[in-house]
Phi, psi and omega in degrees: 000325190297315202321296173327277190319328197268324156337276175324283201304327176261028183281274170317305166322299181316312210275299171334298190309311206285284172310309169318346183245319171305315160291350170236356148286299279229302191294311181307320200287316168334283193334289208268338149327274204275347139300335167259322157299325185288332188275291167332302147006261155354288176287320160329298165330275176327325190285352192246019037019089186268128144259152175226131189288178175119010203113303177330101119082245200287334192253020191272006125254173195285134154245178176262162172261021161271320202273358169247018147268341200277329202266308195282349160295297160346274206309314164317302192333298176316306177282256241314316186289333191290304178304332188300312172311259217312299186333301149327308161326274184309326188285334169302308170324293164008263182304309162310330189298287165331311208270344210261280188279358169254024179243332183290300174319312189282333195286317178337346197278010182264354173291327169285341199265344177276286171348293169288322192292305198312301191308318168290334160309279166323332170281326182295313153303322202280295169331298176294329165306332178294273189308316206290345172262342158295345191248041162028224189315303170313357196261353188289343170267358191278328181312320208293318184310306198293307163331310178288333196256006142320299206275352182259350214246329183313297184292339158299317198291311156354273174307358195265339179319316184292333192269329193258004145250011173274314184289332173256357155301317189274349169278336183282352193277286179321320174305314213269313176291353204264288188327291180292328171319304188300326139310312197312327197301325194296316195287338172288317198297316197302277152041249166334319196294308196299313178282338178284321170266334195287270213273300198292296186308303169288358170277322174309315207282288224308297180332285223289344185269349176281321161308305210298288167341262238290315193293301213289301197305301180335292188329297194291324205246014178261288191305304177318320170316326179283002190245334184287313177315296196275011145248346108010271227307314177320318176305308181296353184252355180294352185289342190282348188284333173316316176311284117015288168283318186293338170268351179281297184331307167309298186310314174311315183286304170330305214268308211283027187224005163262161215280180178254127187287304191323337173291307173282350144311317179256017172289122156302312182309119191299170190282192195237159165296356161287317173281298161322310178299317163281345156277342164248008157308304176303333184265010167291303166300001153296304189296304196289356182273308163321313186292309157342282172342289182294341184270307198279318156241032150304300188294304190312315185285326183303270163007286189277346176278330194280337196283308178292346167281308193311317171332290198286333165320306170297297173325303180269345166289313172327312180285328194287275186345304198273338174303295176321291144350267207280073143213348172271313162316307179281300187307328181287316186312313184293330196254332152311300188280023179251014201276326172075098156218021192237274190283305204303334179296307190307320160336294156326305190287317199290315153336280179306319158336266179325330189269283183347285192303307191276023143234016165266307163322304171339308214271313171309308169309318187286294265243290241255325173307307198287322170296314208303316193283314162331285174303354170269292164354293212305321174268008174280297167340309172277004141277339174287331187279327160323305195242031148259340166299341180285319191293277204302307186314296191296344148348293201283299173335274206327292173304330144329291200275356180274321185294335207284308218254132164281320177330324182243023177280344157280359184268358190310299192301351190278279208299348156297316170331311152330267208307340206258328189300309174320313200275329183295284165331325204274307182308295170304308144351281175323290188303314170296318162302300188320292184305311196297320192298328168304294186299012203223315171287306157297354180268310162341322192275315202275007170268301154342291157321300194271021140291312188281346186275302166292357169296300208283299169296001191239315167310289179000287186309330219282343177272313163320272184324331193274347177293322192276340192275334161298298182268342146336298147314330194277305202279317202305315192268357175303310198289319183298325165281337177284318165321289195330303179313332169285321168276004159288311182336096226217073182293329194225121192288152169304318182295350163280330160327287232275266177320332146333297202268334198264342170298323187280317183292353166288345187274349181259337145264008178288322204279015178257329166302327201287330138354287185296313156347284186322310165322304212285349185272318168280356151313290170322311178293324167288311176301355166302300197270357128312314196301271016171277197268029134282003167303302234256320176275356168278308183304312146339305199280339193235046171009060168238146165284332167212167163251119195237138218267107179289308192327124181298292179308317168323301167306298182328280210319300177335275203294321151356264206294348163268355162310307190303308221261294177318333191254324169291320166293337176313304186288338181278326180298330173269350198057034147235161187272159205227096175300132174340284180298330136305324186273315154324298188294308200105016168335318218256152158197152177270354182266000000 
């Protein structure tokens, strides 16, 4: 009996101690629960929120950051269409610029056409030098005349040798300008590319990955409620422990109020009606203890099966939660960082920038070459015209000196042969003046254009770059506050860890008290089944079926406690709960 007792109490002692910690983790655990959610919140908030330090401006209020990814898609937009314009632009120059010197380059044949007329000039002189020394003394001035214009028509075919490698410096300048155009287009394409594939591409993936995240975290935190929940409920089952005590306390009072077995165990003697009356009071109060028992830890496995659903519940929402997190967290960081949106972009740009301009430089020197070679053309030409205005004087000499001498009245047919070669070179000149001179006034305007364009384009540029170098920077620490903010990023604190751990481990001990329940119904049970058949055989003996307990007080107690057990199965059965002094009085009833 002592076992039994001591059982019970340290049942009871436990079940206080144990709910007594439960009661006072539990509000703490709440706590710090809804602190980490009130914080996460919080950190939630922010990611959708950039300040950026330095100062800036621009930042000196908060935006949000879609809407300064939205400003900065905006702006790329802007330069693209902006760049697209200057493509245009330049291919247009471009192309006149090209269409200018290959149209000058294709003009270049009056130089062959000066060469052969000088060369037939020349035989023709020579001819005519030939007869003017057969017609001897009369022939001497005419000789003299044909000799010189031998010697001039030489130094022509000479110059056009010069005009025709001067005309392929400037087709070898156009090959060479045709080329770096043909770079420029690359570095242009790259440009684009960079803003367009780049800049642009990497702003969408940041948006949508930051969207994904953000979305992803509600979510979790929508869940965290459900972890909020499921410790609620735990809470709401700690009232059972009231329950709980007040029936260990009946029970507790029951066994002290059963009799000592022993006499009549070791009685030879059939009992007295006395003895009968305390043996079956006693093994009434067996039943009814038993019945207690088995009501507590009924209640107790109840307890602890809603505290271990609620637990595992939590628990793995909990691990689900944090799991989720951090696998969204390594994924956004990973897709992120292969995005560059900071130096390496900038770089890139300042580079490709630097590669533009020094071959806009190219183009301006090749350009400036080609006039340059041009306008030397230009002044050979006006040496060709000298000395085709020289050419037209020996004409006329001639036909002079044909009138002096009858002896040279057969050169007549020389000197038209002359005079018609003359007006031919006067032509092609003329035709050489025309092109170069066309050609040197528009390629003068389209240089002049394609100056002022670069001007225009190099502000641009210089403004592009520093825009890029500026939000490059911007996005570099958006993303380094936005990582950090994520990995602070916490639904659940180590100290809500830690009060976590120490609850689940109270639940492994409630589940060594309900053991002990067990112990104390078996305890009983066994002194039940002593007591039980010197009963059954006293009762026998005196040849009745039952027994009925005359001791008054012996009933009074007998009925205490089966009150106690009937109006407490009554309130569970109605579904409200029955304070201990309800149940004394006999308050609750179902009849």
């Amino acid at each position: 009996m002592k076992l039994t007792d001591v059982s019970l109490e340290k049942v009871v002692k436990e079940t206080e101690d144990i709910f007594g910690r439960i009661a006072e983790h539990y509000p703490e655990l709440l706590r710090t629960l809804e602190s980490g959610i009130k914080t996460a919140e919080s950190l939630i908030q922010n990611l959708s929120i950039i300040q950026i330090s330095g100062g800036n401006s621009e930042f000196e209020k908060s935006k949000t950051l879609l809407s300064y990814i939205e400003e900065q898609k905006s702006s790329s937009r802007n330069y693209l269409l902006e760049l697209d314009e200057n493509k245009k632009k330049d291919k247009d120059i471009t192309d006149r610029l090209t269409s200018s010197i290959q149209e000058y380059a294709d003009s270049q044949i009056y130089i062959d056409e000066i060469r052969e007329i000088s060369e037939s000039l020349q035989i023709v002189s020579l001819n005519a030098l030939i007869n003017a020394v057969r017609a001897g003394k009369g022939g001497e001035g005419f000789s003299v005349i044909t000799d010189n214009l031998k010697k001039v028509t030489g130094d022509t075919i000479n110059n056009t040798d010069l005009l025709e490698l001067k005309g392929k410096e400037v087709k070898r300048h156009l090959d060479e300008f045709l080329l770096i155009d043909k770079a420029l287009n690359e570095d242009r394409k790259v440009l684009l590319d960079t803003v367009e594939r780049q800049i642009m591409a990497n702003l969408d993936t940041f948006q949508n990955e930051s969207e994904i995240i953000s979305t992803l975290l509600l979510q979790l935190r929508r869940e965290s409620d459900d972890v909020r929940a499921d410790i609620l409920r735990i809470m709401q089952e700690l009232q059972q422990q009231d329950i709980i005590r007040q029936t260990i306390d009946q029970i507790l009072l029951s066994i002290k109020e059963l009799p000592d077995f022993d006499p009549v165990l070791n009685s030879a003697q059939p009992l007295s009606d006395e003895q009968m009356d305390r043996v079956m009071f006693g093994l009434r109060l067996i039943d009814l203890a038993v019945s207690m028992v088995e009501e507590v830890t009924e209640r107790l496995n109840a307890t602890i099966s809603v505290f271990i659903e609620n637990f595992n519940n939590a628990s793995n929402k909990l691990e689900s939660i944090q799991t989720d997190k951090s696998r969204a967290v390594s994924s956004f960081e990973q897709k992120v960082s292969t995005i560059g949106l900071a130096k390496d972009i900038f770089l890139k740009l300042q580079n490709n920038i630097n590669s533009l301009s020094e071959k806009r430089r190219e183009h301006l020197k090749i350009i400036t070459e080609i006039l340059s070679h041009v306008r030397s053309i230009s002044d050979d030409i006006v040496n060709f015209e000298k000395i085709s205005d020289w050419l037209q004087n020996v004409t006329v000499l001639s036909r002079i000196e044909l009138t002096k001498s009858r002896m040279l009245s057969e050169m007549v047919g020389s000197v038209d042969d002359m005079t018609e070669l003359v007006t031919r070179i006067q032509e092609q000149i003329k035709d050489g003046q025309r092109f170069t001179g066309k050609f040197i006034g528009t390629t003068g305007e389209i240089y002049s254009e394609y100056n002022e364009y670069l001007k225009v384009e190099k502000q641009f540029l210089g403004l592009f770059t520093k825009d890029v170098e500026v939000h490059s920077a911007n996005f570099h620490e958006i993303n380094v506050n936005f990582s950090s903010t994520l990995n602070k990023l916490n639904f659940f604190t180590q100290e809500f860890r830690d009060l976590f751990s120490l609850s689940v481990q109270e639940m492994e001990d409630l589940k060594v008290l309900a053991k002990d329940m067990g112990d104390v119904i078996t305890q009983l049970s066994k002194l039940k089944q002593t007591v039980e058949p010197v009963y059954l055989n006293n009762l026998k003996s005196r040849g009745l079926s039952e027994w009925r307990i005359e001791n008054d007080s012996l009933n009074t107690v007998i009925n205490k406690f089966t009150i106690y057990t009937h109006k407490k199965t009554a309130g569970d059965i109605s579904g409200f709960e029955v304070e201990e002094s309800a149940l004394e009085a006999g308050e609750i009833t179902l009849f």
